[in-house]
C-alpha positions in Angstrom: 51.5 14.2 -15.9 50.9 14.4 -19.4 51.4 10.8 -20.2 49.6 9.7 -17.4 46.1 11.6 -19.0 46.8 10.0 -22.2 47.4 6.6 -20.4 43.6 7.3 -18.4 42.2 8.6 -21.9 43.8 5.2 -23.7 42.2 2.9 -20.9 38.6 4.5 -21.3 38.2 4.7 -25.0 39.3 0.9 -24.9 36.9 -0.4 -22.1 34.0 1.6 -23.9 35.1 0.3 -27.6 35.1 -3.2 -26.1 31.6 -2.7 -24.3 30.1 -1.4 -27.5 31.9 -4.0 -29.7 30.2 -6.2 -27.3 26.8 -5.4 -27.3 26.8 -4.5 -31.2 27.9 -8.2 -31.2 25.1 -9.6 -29.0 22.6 -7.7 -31.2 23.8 -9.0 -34.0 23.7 -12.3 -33.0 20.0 -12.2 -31.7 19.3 -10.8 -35.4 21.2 -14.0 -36.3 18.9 -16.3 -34.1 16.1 -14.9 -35.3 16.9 -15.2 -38.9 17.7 -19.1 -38.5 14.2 -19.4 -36.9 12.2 -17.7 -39.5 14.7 -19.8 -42.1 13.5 -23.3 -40.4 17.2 -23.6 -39.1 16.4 -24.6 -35.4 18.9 -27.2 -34.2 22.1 -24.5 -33.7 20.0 -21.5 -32.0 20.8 -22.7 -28.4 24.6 -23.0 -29.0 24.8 -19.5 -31.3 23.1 -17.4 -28.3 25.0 -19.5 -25.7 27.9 -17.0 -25.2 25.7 -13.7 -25.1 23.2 -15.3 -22.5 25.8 -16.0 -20.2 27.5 -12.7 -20.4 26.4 -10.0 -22.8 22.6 -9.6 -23.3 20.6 -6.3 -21.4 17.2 -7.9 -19.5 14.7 -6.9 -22.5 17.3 -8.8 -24.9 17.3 -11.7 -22.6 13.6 -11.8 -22.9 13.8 -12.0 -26.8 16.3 -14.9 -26.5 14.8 -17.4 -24.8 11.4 -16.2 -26.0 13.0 -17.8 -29.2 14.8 -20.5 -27.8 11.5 -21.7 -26.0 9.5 -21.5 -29.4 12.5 -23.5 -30.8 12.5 -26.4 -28.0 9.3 -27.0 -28.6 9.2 -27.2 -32.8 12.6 -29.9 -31.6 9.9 -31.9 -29.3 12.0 -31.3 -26.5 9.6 -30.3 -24.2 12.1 -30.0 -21.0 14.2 -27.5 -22.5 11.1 -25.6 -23.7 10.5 -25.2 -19.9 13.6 -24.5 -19.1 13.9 -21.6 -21.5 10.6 -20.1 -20.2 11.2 -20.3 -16.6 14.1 -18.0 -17.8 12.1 -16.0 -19.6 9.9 -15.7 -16.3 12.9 -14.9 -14.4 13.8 -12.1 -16.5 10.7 -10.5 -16.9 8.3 -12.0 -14.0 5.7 -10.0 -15.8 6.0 -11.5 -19.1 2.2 -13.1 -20.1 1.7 -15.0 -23.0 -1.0 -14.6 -25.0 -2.8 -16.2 -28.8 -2.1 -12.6 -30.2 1.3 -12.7 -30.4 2.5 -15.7 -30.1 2.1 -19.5 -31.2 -0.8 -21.4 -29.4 1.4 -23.9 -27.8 3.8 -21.2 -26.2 0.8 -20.0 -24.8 -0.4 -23.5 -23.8 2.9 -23.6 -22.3 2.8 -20.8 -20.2 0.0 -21.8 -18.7 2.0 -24.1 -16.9 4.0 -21.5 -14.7 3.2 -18.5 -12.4 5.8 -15.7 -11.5 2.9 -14.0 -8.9 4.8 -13.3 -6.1 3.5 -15.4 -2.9 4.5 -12.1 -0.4 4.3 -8.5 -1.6 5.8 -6.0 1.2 4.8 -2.6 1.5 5.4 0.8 3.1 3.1 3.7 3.5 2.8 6.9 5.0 0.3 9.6 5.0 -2.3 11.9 6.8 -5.9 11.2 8.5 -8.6 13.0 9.5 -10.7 11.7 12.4 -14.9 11.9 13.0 -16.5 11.4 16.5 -19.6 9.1 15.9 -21.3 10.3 19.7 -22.7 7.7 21.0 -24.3 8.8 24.4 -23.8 12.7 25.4 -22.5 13.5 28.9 -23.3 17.5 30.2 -22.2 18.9 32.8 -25.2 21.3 32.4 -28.8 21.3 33.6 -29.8 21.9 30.5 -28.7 21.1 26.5 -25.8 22.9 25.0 -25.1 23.4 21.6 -22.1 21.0 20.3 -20.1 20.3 16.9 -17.2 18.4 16.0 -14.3 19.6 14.1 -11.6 17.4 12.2 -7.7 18.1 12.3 -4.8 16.6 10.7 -2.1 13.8 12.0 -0.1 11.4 10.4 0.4 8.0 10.0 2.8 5.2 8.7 3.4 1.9 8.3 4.0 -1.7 6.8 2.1 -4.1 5.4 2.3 -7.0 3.3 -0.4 -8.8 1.2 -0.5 -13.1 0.8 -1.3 -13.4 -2.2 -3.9 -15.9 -4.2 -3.7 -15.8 -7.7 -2.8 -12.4 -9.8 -5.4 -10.9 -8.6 -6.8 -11.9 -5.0 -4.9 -11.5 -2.2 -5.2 -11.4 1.9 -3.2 -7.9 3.6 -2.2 -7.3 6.6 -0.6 -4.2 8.1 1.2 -2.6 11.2 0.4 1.3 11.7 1.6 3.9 14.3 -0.6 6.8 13.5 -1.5 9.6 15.5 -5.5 11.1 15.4 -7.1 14.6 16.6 -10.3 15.5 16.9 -12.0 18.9 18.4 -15.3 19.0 20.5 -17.0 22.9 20.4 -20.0 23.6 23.3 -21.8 26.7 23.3 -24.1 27.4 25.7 -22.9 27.0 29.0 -24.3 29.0 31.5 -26.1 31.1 28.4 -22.9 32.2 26.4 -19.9 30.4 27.7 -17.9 28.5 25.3 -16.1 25.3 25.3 -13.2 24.0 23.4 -12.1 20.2 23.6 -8.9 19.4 21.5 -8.1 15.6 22.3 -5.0 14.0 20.5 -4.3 10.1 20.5 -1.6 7.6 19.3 -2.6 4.3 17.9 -1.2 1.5 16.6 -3.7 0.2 14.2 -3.5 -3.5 12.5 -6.0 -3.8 9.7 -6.7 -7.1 7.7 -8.4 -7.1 4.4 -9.0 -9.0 1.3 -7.9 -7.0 -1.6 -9.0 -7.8 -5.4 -6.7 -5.6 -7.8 -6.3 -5.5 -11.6 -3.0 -7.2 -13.2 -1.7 -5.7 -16.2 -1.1 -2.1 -17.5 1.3 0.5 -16.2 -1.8 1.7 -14.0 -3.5 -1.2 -12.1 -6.6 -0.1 -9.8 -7.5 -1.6 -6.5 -9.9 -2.2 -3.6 -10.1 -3.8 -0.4 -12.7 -4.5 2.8 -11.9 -6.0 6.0 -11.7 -5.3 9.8 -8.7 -4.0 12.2 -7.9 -4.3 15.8 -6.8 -1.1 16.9 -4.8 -0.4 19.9 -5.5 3.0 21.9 -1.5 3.7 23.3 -2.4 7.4 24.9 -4.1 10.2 25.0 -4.3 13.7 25.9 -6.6 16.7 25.6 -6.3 20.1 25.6 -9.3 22.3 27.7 -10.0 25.6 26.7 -13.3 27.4 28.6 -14.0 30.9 27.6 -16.2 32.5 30.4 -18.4 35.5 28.7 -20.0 38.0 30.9 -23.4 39.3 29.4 -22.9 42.3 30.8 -19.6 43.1 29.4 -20.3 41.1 26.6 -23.1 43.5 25.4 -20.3 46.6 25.7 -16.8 45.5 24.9 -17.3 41.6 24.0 -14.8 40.7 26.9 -14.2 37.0 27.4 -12.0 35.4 30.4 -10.3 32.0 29.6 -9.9 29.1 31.6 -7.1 27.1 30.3 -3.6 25.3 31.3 -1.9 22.2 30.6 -3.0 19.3 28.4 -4.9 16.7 30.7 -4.3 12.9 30.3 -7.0 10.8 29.8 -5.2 8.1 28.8 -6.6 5.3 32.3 -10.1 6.9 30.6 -9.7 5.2 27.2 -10.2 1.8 26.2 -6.7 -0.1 25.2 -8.3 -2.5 22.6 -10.5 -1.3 20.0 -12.4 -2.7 16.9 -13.5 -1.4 13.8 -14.2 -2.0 10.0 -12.5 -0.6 6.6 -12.9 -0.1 3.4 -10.4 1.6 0.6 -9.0 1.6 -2.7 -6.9 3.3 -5.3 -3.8 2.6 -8.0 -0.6 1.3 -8.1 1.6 3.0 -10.9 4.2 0.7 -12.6 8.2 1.8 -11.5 10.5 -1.2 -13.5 9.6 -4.2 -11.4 8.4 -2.1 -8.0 5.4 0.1 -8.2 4.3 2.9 -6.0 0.9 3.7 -4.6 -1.8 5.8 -3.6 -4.3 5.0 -1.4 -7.5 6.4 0.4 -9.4 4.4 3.2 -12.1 5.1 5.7 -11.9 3.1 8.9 -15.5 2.9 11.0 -14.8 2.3 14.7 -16.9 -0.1 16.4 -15.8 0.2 20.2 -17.0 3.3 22.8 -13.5 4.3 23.6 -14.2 5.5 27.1 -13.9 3.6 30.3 -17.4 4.4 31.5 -16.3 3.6 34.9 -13.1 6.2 35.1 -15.1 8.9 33.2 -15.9 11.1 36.1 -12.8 10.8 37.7 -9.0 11.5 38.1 -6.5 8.9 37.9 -6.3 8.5 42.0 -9.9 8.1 42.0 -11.1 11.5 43.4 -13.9 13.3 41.4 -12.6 14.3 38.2 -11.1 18.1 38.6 -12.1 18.9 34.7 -15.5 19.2 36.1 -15.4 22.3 37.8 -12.1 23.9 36.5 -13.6 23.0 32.6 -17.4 22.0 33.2 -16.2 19.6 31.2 -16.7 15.3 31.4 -15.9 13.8 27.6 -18.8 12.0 25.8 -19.2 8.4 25.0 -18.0 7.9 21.4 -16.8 5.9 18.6 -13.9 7.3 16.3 -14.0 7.0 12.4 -11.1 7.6 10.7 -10.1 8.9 7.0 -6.8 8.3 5.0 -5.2 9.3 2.5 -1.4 7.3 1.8 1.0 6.6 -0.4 3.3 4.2 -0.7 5.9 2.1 -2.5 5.6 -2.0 -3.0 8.2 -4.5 -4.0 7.2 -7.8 -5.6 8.6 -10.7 -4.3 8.5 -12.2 -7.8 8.6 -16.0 -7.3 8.7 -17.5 -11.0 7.8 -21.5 -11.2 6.0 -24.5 -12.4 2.4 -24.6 -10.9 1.0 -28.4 -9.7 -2.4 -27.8 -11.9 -1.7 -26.1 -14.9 -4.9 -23.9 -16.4 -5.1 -24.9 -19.8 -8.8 -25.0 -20.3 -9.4 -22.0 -21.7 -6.5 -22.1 -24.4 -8.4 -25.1 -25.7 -11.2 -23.7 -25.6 -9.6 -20.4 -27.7 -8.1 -23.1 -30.0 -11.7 -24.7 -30.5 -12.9 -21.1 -31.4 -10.7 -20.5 -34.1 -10.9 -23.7 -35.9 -14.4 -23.3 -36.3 
């Protein structure tokens, strides 16, 4: 037992003495590289960081290396391995940007030859939502007007998306989201003091498109969006809640009867397709390669969601029997929606040569200096 501990203890000391051997050599030969570059010595960097390239560099020394090698290629004239090396560079850090502060003006005209932007970004998100009835047209089951207000409640939604994008900083989204919505309609009034409580819930699959412009570089990159969504009305229910007050007893003991029992569907009463506009913004937060999100959006519905023909009746077509259990019929209204999300994206990082390379403003940098 004993020799078999020592055997274990040999095997690990030697596996990490090589690995650190082996990176202390890789180090040492980018040191190396580097010190034949700033010694004019170009001609043998490719072959002396060969070895550690193929097998033995982290990503960030990777970087370095060909960040040299494609400075090198292009002092040689060789302007095919100089791509090479950057496309490498790209595919190691798709992030990597160039720039006339730290590094030589024809890297930099270089780089303007390649993109890394991904073409597809995924995304998931999740969250919670508050909804707002916009009334359009009140129905009252009353002679006379009642008092009414709207209250907001809490669901959840969540989803997928994906954005198209066009350059680094334009891009077209579209999403897929299941989210459910409450709302709750208070009337006061009724016959003098009665009091009515309307507590509908819905599910909805909601597909928005927008066009999104968000910032590119920095560990925090802000971003907003506009566009339009179809939104798809699956079901819903309400739950009816009548409190009957007697003046009489009212004035003495404040006793109330309820009129109340299971949720109703109103579903056949609701429009399937819906419309409406958006609008929403926030931050994605840098996580190695992937970032993660938050989000906030408000959502303006467009469409009366209620079938004005099935309003005042029950699914068989008889007279609707909310009316004189409830005295209640729902309003005509649109639904505005609020959202709060967050979320986690991964890049599709796509690094390659661009057909029309932007070079115009380097020039134009280069023209600024020499004079």
């Amino acid at each position: 037992m004993k020799l078999k501990s020592v055997a274990v203890g040999f095997i690990l000391s030697f596996v990490t003495l090589t690995s650190f051997g082996q990176d202390t050599g890789c180090l040492s030969t980018l040191a190396l590289a580097n010190e034949e570059f700033n010694a004019g010595r170009f001609f043998g960097i490719p072959s002396l960081l060969k070895q550690c390239l193929d097998n033995g560099f982290s990503t960030e020394q990777k970087v370095q290396a060909y960040h040299l090698l494609t400075q090198a290629y292009l002092i040689l004239d060789d302007p095919i391995a100089a791509e090479d090396s950057y496309l490498k560079l790209l595919q190691a850090d798709p992030e990597y940007i160039a720039s006339p502060e730290k590094d030589p003006i024809d890297l930099v005209y270089l780089s303007k030859k390649f993109t890394a932007t991904p073409i597809f970004t995924p995304h998931i998100r999740g969250g919670t939502n508050v909804s707002f009835v916009r009334t359009i047209h009140e129905i009252n089951t009353e002679p006379y007007p009642v008092g009414r207000s709207n209250g907001i409640r809490p669901a959840l939604q969540i989803g997928l998306g994906v954005d198209w994008n066009i350059n680094d900083n334009l891009s077209i989204g579209g999403e897929g989201l299941f989210s459910f919505k409450s709302f709750k309609v208070t009337k006061t009034g009724l016959s003098g003091d009665d009091r009515q409580e309307a507590i509908e819930r819905q599910v909805w699959v909601d597909v928005p498109i927008y066009v999104k412009y968000r910032d590119d570089f920095g560990k925090v990159r802000p971003f907003g969006y506009v566009g339009a969504a179809l939104n798809l009305l699956l079901g819903s229910t309400a739950e009816l809640r009548t409190e009957n007050v007697s003046p009489s007893l009212s004035e003495t003991t404040g006793s109330q009867v309820p009129t109340e029992g299971p949720n109703i569907k109103l579903g056949y009463k609701r429009n399937l397709i819906n419309r409406s506009i958006l609008i929403g913004g926030g931050a994605y937060y840098k996580v190695g390669k992937n970032f993660v999100f938050a989000d906030i959006r408000y959502m303006a519905g467009l469409s009366n969601l209620v079938k004005e023909s099935e309003n005042y009746y029950n699914e068989d077509g008889s007279l609707s029997t909310t009316i004189p259990r409830y005295r209640w019929t729902g309003d005509y209204y649109r639904l505005d929606n609020l959202s709060v999300s967050i979320g986690f994206v991964k890049p599709l990082y796509n690094p390659r040569k661009i057909k029309r390379a932007n070079t115009k403003k380097v020039m134009r940098d280069i023209s600024k200096d020499n004079n």
